[in-house]
N, C-alpha and C positions, 0 to 999 in steps of 0.2 A: 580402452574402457573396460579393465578387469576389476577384480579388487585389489591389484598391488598399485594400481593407476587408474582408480577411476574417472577421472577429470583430467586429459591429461592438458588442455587448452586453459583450465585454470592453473595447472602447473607450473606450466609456461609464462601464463602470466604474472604468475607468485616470486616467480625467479626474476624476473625481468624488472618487475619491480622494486622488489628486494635490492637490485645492483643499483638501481636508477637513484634510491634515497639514500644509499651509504657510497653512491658516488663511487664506488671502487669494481675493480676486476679481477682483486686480490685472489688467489685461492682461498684464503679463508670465508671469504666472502661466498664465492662459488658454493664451496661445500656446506654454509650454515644455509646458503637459499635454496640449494636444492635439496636438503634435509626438511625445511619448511616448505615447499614446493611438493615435496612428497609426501608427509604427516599432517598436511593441513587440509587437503581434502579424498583423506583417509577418514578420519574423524571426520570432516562432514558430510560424507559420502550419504547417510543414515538421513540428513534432514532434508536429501532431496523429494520437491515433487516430481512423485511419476504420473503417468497419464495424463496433465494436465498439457493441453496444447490450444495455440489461435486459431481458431476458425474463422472470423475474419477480424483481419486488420487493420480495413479501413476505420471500422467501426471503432477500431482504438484508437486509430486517429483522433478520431468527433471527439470520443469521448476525453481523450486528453488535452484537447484543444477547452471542450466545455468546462472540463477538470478545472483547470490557468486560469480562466475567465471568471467562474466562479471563486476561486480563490482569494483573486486581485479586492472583487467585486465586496469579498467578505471580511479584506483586512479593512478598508478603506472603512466598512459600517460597523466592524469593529474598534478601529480606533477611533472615529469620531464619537462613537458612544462611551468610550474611554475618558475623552479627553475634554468633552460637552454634558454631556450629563451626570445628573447626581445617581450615587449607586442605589437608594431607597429604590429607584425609577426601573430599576432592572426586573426582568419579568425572566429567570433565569428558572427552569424546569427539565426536568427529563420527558422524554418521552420515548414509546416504543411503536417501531416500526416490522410489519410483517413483511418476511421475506420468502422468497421464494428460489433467491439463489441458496445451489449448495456445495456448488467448486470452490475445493478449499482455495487455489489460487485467487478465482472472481473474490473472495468473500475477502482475503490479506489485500487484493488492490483497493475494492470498496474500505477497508479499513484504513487504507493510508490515503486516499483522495478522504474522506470525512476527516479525521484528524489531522489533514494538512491544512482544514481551512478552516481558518479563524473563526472561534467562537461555536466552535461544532465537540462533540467529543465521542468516541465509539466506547461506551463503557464494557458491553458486554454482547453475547446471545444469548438468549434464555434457550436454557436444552431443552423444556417442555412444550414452548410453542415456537422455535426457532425465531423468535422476535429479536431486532434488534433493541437494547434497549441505548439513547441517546441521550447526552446534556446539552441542551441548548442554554447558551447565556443570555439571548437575549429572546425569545421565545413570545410571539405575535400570533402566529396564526400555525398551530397542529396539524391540519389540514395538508397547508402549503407544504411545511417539512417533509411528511410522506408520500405525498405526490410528486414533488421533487427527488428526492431518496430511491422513489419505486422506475418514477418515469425517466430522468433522467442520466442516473449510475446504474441500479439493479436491471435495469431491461435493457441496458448495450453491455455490461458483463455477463447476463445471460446468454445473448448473442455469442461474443468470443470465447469463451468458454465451455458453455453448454451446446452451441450451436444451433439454437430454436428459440423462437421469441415465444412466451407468453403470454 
């Protein structure tokens, strides 16, 4: 873990895969994966997070378990709303939620469980009030969204990343 090697378990992996999808053990082979094995996390050495680690991982358990659930829950009433109703009938709005997390880790997970589930979308955070701001497509009750958003995702990635519930 220097700078001429800083990942070397990505390395390893970089190589190994490389031989696996060109099927070969050719030297040629060897030398272009392990050229890529070594310049590939050279250059992404830089986009590593540092400091960021689990505190606990049960809680990422739940929370990936609740993650799926939710997920399933929200193609299922996104397609039906697709596929039964008329689009006039959409009640489709942004809204903004306050948060409280600030781990850039917590905040890219929270970004990919909302954008993995249907009909949800992470547009931005406001740098002024660290607000999430949200598009919901089909958009019922404001209330529920942030309660859910807060209660839900934002206070178990507090937990594993910040290590302290609010």
């Amino acid at each position: 873990m220097n700078k001429l090697l800083p990942s070397p378990l990505l390395s390893v992996s970089l190589i190994v895969i490389w031989l696996l999808l060109n099927q070969s053990l050719a030297l040629s082979q060897l030398l272009l994966g392990g050229l890529l094995a070594w310049v590939i996390p050279m250059y992404c050495a830089p986009l590593a997070i540092k400091g960021s680690r689990i505190r606990k991982p049960w809680v990422l358990f739940r929370l990936l378990a609740w993650s799926a659930t939710e997920i399933v829950r929200s193609c299922l009433n996104v397609s039906r709303i697709i596929l039964f109703r008329r689009q006039h009938q959409l009640n489709s709005q942004f809204i903004r939620v306050p948060l409280h997390l600030r781990d850039v880790t917590g905040l890219a997970v929270l970004s990919c469980i909302i954008n993995s589930t249907p009909g949800t979308v992470w547009v931005e955070i406001l740098p002024d009030t660290h607000e999430l701001s949200l598009h919901v497509f089909d958009l019922h009750d404001e209330a529920w969204w942030i309660d859910t958003i807060k209660q839900r995702y934002e206070q178990p990635l507090i937990e594993i990343f910040e290590g302290e519930s609010q």
